[in-house]
FIPA-998198 format. One record per residue (C-alpha): x, y, z; residue in one letter; chain. Coordinates in steps of 0.25 Angstrom, whole numbers. Example, Ala and Ser with C-alpha at 12.3 -4.5 7.8 and 13.67 -1.06 7.14 Angstrom:
! FIPA-998198
u=49&v=-18&w=31&aa=A&ch=A
u=55&v=-4&w=29&aa=S&ch=A
! end
This chain:
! FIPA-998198
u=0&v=0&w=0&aa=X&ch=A
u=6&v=15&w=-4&aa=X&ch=A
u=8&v=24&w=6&aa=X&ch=A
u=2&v=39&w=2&aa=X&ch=A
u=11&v=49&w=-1&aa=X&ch=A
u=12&v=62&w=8&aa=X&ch=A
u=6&v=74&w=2&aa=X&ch=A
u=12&v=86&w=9&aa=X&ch=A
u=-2&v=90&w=16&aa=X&ch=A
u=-1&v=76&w=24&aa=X&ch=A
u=16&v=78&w=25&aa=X&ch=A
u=10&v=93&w=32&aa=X&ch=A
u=0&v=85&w=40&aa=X&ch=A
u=8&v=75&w=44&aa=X&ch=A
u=19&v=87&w=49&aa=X&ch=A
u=9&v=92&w=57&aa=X&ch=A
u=6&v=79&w=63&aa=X&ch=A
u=20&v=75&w=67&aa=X&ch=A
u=21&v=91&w=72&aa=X&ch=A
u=7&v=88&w=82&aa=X&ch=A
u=12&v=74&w=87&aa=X&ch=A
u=27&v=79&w=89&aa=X&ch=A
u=22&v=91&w=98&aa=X&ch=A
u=13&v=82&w=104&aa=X&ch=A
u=24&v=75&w=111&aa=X&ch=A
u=29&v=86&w=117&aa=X&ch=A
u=15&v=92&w=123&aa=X&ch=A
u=13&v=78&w=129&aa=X&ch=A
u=27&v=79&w=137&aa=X&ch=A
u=23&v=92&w=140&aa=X&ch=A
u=10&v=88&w=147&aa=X&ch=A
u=17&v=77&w=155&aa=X&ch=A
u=24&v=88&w=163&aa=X&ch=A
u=11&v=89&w=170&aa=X&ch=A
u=1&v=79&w=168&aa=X&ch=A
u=4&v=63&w=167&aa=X&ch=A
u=5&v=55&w=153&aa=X&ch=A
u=-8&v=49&w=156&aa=X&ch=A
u=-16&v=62&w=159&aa=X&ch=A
u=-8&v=68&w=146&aa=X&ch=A
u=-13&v=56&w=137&aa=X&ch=A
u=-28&v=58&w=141&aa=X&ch=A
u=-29&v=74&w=141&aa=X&ch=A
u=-23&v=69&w=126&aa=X&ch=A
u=-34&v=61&w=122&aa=X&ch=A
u=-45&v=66&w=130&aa=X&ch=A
u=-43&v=82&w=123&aa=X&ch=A
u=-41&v=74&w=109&aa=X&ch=A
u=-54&v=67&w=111&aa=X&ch=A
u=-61&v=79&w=112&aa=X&ch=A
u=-56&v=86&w=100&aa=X&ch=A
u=-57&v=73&w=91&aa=X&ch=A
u=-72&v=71&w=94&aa=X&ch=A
u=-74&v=86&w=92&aa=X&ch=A
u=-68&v=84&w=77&aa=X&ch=A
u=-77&v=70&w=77&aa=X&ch=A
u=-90&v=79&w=80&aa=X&ch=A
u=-86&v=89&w=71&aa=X&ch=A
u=-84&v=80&w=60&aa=X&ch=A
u=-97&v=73&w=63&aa=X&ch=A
u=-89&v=60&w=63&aa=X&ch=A
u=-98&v=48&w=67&aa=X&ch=A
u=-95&v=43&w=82&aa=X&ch=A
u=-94&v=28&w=84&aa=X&ch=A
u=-103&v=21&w=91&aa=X&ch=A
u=-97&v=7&w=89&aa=X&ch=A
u=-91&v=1&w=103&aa=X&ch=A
u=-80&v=-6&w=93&aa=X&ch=A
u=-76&v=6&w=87&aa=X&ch=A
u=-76&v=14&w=101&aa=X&ch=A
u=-66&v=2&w=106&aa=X&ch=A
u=-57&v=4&w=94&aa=X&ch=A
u=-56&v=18&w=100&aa=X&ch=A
u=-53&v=14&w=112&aa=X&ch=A
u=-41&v=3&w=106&aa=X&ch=A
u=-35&v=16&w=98&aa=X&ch=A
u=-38&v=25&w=110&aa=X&ch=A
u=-28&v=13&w=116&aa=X&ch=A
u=-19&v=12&w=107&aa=X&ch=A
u=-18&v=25&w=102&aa=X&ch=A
u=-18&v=34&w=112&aa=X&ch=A
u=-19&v=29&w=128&aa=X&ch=A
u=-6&v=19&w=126&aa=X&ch=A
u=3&v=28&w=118&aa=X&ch=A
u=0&v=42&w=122&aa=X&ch=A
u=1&v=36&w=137&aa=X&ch=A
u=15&v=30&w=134&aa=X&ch=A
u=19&v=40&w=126&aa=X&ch=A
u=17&v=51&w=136&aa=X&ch=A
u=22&v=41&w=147&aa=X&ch=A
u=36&v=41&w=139&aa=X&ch=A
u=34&v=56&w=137&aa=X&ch=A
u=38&v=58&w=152&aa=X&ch=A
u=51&v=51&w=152&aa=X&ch=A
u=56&v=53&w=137&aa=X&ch=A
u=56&v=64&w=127&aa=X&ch=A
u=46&v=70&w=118&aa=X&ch=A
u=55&v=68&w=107&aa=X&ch=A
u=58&v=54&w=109&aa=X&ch=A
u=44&v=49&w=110&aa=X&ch=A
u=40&v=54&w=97&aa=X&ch=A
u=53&v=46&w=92&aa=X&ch=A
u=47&v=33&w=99&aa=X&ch=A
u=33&v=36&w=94&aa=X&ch=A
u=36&v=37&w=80&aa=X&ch=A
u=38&v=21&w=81&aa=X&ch=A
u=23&v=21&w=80&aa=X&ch=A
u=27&v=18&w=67&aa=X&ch=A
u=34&v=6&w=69&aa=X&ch=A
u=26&v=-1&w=77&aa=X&ch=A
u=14&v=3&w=69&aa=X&ch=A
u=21&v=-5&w=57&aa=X&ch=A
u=21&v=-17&w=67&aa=X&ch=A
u=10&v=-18&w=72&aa=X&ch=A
u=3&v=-17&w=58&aa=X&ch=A
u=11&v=-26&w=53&aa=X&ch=A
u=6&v=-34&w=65&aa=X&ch=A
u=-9&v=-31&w=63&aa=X&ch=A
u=-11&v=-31&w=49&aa=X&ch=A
u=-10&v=-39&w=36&aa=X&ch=A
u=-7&v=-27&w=26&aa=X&ch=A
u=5&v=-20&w=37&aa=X&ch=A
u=16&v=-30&w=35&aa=X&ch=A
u=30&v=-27&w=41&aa=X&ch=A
u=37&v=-25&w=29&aa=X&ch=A
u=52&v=-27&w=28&aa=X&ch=A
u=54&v=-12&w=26&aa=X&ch=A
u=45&v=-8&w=38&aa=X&ch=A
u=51&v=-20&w=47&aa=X&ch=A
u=66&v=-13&w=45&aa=X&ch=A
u=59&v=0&w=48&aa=X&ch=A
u=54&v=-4&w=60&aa=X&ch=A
u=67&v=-10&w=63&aa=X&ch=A
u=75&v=4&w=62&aa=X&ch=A
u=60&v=10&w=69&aa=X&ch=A
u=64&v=2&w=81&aa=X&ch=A
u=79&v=5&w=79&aa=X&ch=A
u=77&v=20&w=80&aa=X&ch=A
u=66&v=17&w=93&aa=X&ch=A
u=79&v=11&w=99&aa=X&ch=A
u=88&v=21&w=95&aa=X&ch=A
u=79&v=32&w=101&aa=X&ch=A
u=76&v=25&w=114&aa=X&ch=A
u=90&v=19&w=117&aa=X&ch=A
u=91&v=6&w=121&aa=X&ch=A
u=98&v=8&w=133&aa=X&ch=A
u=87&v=16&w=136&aa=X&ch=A
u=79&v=5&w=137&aa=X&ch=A
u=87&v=-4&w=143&aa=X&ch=A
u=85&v=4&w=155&aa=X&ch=A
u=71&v=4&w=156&aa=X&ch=A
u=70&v=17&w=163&aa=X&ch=A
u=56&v=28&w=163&aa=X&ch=A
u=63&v=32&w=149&aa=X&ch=A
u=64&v=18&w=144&aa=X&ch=A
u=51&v=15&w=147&aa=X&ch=A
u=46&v=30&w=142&aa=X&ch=A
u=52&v=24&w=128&aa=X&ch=A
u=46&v=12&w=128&aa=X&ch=A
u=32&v=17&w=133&aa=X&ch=A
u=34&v=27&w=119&aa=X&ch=A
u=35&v=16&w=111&aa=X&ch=A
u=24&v=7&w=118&aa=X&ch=A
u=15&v=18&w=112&aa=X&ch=A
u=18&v=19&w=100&aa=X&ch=A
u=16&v=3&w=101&aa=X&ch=A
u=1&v=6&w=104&aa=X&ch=A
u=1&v=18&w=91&aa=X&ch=A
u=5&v=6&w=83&aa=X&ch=A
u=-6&v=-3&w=88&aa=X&ch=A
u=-16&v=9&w=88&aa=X&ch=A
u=-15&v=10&w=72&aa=X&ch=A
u=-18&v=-4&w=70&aa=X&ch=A
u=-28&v=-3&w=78&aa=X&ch=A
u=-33&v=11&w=72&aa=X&ch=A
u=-33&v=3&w=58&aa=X&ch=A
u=-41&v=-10&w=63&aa=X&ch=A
u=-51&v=-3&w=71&aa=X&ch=A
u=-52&v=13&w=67&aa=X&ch=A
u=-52&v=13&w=51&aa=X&ch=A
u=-66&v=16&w=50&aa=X&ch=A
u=-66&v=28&w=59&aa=X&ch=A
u=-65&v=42&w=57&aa=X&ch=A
u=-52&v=44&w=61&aa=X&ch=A
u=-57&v=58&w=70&aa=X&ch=A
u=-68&v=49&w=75&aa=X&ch=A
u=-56&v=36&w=78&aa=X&ch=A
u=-48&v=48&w=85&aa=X&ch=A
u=-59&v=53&w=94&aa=X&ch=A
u=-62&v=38&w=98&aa=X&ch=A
u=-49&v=34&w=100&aa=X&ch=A
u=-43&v=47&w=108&aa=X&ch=A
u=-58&v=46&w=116&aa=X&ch=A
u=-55&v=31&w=122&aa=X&ch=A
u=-40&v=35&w=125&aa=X&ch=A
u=-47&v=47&w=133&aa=X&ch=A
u=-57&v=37&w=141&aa=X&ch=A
u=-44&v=28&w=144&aa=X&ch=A
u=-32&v=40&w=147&aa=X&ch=A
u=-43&v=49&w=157&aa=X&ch=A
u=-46&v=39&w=167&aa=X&ch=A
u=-31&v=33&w=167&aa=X&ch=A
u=-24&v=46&w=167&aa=X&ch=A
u=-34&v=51&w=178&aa=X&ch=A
u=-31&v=39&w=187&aa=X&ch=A
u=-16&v=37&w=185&aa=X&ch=A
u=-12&v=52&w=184&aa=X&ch=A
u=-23&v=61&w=192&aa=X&ch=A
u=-35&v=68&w=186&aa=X&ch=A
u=-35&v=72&w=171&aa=X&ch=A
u=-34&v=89&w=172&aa=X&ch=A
u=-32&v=104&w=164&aa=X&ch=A
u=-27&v=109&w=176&aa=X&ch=A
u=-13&v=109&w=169&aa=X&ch=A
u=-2&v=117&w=166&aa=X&ch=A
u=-5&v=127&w=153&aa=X&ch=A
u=8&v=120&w=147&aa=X&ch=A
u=2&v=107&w=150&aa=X&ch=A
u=-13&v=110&w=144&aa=X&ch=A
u=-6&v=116&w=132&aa=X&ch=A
u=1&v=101&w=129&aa=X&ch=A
u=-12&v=92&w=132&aa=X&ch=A
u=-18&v=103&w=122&aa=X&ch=A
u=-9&v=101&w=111&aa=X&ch=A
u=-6&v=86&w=112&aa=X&ch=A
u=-19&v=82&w=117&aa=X&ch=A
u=-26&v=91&w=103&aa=X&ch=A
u=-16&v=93&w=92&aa=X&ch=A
u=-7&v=83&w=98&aa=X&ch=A
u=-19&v=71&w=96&aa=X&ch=A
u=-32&v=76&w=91&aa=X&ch=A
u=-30&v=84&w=80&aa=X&ch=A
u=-16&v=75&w=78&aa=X&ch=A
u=-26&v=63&w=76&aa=X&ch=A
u=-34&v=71&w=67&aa=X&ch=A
u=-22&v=76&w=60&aa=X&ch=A
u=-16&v=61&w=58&aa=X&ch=A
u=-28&v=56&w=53&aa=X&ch=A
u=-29&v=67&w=41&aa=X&ch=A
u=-14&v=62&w=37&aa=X&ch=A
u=-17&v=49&w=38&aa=X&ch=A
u=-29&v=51&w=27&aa=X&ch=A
u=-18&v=60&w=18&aa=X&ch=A
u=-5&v=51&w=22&aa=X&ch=A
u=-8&v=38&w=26&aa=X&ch=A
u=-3&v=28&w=37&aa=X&ch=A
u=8&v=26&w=33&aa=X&ch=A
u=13&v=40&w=32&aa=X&ch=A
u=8&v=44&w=45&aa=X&ch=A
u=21&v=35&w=50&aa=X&ch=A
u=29&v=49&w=44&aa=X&ch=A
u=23&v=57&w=57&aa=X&ch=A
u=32&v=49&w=67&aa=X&ch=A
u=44&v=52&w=61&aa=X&ch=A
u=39&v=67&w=60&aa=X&ch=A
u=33&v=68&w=76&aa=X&ch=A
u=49&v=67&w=83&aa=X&ch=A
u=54&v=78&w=76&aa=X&ch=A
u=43&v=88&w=82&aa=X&ch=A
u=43&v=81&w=95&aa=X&ch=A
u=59&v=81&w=98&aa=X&ch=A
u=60&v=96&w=94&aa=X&ch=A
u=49&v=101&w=101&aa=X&ch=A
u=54&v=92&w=113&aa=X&ch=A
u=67&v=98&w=113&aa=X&ch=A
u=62&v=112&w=111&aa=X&ch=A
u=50&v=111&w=122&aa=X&ch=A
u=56&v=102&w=132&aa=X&ch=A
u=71&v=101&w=130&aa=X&ch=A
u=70&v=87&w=126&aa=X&ch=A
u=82&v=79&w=119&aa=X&ch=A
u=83&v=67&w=112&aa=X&ch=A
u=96&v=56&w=112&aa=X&ch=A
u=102&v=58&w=98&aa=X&ch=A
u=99&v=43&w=99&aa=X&ch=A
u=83&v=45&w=99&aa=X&ch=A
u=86&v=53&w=85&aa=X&ch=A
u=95&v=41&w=78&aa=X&ch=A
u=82&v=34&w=84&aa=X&ch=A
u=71&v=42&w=77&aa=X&ch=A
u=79&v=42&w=63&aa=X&ch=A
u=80&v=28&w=64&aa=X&ch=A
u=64&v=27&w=68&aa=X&ch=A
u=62&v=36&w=57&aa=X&ch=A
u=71&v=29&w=46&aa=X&ch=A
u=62&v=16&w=52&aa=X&ch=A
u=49&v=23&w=48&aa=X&ch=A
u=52&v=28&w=34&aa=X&ch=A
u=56&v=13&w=32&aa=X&ch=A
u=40&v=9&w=36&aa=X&ch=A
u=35&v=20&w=29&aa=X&ch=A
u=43&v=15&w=17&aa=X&ch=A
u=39&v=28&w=6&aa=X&ch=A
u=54&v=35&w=10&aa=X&ch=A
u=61&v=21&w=5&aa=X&ch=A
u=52&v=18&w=-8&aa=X&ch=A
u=50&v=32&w=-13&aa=X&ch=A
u=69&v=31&w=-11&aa=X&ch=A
u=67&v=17&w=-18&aa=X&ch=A
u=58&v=24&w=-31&aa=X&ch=A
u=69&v=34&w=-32&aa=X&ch=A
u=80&v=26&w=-34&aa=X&ch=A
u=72&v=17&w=-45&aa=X&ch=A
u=69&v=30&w=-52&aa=X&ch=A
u=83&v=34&w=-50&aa=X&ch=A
! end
């Protein structure tokens, strides 16, 4: 199957994507200066919620009424949302902003693998099985492995990183075999809703009462991560996946650390190991082998040649 080719309205789009999600990572680890990663995760979903169902009422989308659909909601709200934005923000506290948007671009690699897994038509190639191979050379390269050797809060931050973009990976396959007849504002709206029902209770149990009596700092991040940063980034992703396809939405990871490590070195004085760079241009060379239009467009050069 042929990939589409990027016009440069969905090359613009998809730049302003990787610029919401990259600053995003660093409005969440300025929240947790104040609030806890499980209070952060539901004032994310919960305010999304809200704004989602505002654009599905103003749409006159239909609402489901069908408990097997509500339940796929609740699988994506899962998988999508409550275990990777609860690890993710977890790993925020002990490691930089700049190096979870590295480990979260393997979303990628793990996405190959658990499609390949899941379904008949997404095998694992030869080409995508050396990308992964370099994928999971540069992860190593960006943690260090005598990093993990240690097993220390960072260690573990690391891995907890990685564990969520585990469940990203599940989430798509689960997206495609029980969403694909949804609108994807209604599928947004019902997935950041369960995540909602699940985050307020925990976060109000395990971390105190959910409130806005908050720093202005603090309101100013859940504002932009919690709006920008996931409702209208959900809207935004779904209009390039239309223009784009899948498999160029794969191009965002590599466009997300850039932003992120910049602004994490401007905003809070964060620095990287030169290691976690040698890391990301492997991770990145990984991916451009999985997406694969980089090497054959080279290899229809050289035939013309």
């Amino acid at each position: 199957m042929t990939q589409k080719s990027l016009s440069p309205r969905a090359w613009t789009e998809m730049s302003l994507l990787a610029l919401i999600w990259g600053v995003s990572f660093v409005s969440i680890r300025i929240a947790l200066d104040e609030i806890g990663p499980l209070t952060a995760v539901a004032h994310r979903v919960g305010w999304a919620a809200l704004v989602l169902w505002l654009v599905v009422l103003f749409m006159r989308l239909p609402v489901p009424r069908d408990p097997k659909v509500w339940g796929a909601f609740l699988g994506m709200g899962l998988l999508n949302n409550v275990i990777p934005f609860g690890l993710m923000a977890w790993g925020q506290l002990h490691i930089e902003s700049g190096l979870t948007s590295i480990l979260n671009a393997t979303t990628a690699i793990f996405g190959v693998l658990v499609a390949a897994l899941v379904f008949a038509d997404e095998r694992l190639t030869a080409r995508k099985g050396l990308g992964v191979t370099l994928g999971f050379a540069g992860v190593a390269t960006a943690i260090g492995l005598e990093n993990l050797r240690s097993l220390d809060l960072r260690s573990l931050a690391q891995l907890g990183v990685l564990g969520g973009t585990v469940s990203y990976a599940f989430a798509s396959a689960w997206a495609r075999k029980t969403l694909s007849g949804q609108p994807p504002q209604v599928a947004a709206a019902g997935m950041v809703t369960m995540a909602t029902l699940i985050m307020l209770p925990a976060a109000w149990m395990l971390e105190g009462p959910v409130t806005l009596d908050l720093a202005p700092r603090t309101m100013l991040a859940i504002g932009y991560y919690a709006i920008p940063g996931t409702a209208l980034a959900y809207l935004l992703y779904y209009r390039v996946l239309a223009m784009a396809g899948s498999g160029n939405l794969m191009l965002v990871t590599l466009l997300i650390p850039p932003v992120a490590i910049v602004l994490g070195a401007t905003l809070l004085g964060e620095s990287l190991r030169p290691a976690a760079y040698g890391g990301f241009a492997l991770l990145a060379l990984g991916l451009t082998l999985i997406d694969g239009r980089i090497w054959r467009s080279r290899n229809l050069h050289a035939r013309k040649g």
